[in-house]
C-alpha positions as CSV (number, residue, x, y, z in Angstrom):
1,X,0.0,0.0,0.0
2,X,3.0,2.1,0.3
3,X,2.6,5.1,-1.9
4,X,-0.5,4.2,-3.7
5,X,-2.5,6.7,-1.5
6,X,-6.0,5.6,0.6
7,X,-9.1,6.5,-1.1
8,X,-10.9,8.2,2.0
9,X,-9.3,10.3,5.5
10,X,-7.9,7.7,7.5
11,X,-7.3,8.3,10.9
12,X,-5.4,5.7,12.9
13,X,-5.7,5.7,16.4
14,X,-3.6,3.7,18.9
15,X,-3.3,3.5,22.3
16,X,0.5,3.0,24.5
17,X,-1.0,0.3,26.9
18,X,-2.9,-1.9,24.6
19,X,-2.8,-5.3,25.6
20,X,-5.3,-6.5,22.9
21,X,-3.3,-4.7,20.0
22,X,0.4,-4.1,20.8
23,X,1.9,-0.3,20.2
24,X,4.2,-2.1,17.6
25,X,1.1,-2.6,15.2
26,X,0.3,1.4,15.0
27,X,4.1,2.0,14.1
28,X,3.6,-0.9,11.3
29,X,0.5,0.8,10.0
30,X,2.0,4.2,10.1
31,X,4.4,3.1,7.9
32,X,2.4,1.2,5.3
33,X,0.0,3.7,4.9
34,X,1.6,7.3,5.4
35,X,-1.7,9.3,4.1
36,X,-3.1,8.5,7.6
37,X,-3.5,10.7,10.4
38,X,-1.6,9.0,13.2
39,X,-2.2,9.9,16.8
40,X,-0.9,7.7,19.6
41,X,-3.5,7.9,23.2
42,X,-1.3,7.9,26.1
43,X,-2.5,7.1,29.0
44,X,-5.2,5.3,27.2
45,X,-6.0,1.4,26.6
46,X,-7.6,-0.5,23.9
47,X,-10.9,0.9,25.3
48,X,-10.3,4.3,24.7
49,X,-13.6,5.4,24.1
50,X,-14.1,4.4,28.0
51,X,-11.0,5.4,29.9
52,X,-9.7,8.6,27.8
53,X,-12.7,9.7,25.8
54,X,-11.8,13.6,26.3
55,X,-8.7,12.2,23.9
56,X,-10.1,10.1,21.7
57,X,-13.1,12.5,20.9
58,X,-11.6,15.7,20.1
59,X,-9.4,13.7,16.9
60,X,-12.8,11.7,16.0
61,X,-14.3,15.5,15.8
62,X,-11.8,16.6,13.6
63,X,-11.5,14.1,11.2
64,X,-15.5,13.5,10.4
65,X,-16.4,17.6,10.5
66,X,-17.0,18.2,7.2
């Protein structure tokens, strides 16, 4: 996928202290598909949307606001 663009704003979201999805896997995305957004959730686990939402939200806001 490397250089071939993605055909809608992808935002890839990962958090530090994932158990269910390692950090490792957001750098490997990042770097197969560099039109993403990338935004690493510290303190922040694979549930995001429950134990950080005032960080996950904001980015969510951003990217679907027309």
């Amino acid at each position: 996928m490397t250089g071939a663009g993605f055909p809608v704003p992808l935002l890839l979201m990962y958090a530090r202290r994932d158990p269910t999805v390692p950090p490792r896997f957001g750098e490997t995305f990042r770097e197969r598909i560099p039109d993403a957004r990338f935004v690493w959730l510290d303190e922040a686990s694979h549930f995001a949307h429950v134990d950080a939402p005032e960080r996950l939200v904001p980015h969510l806001v951003e990217i679907l606001a027309p």
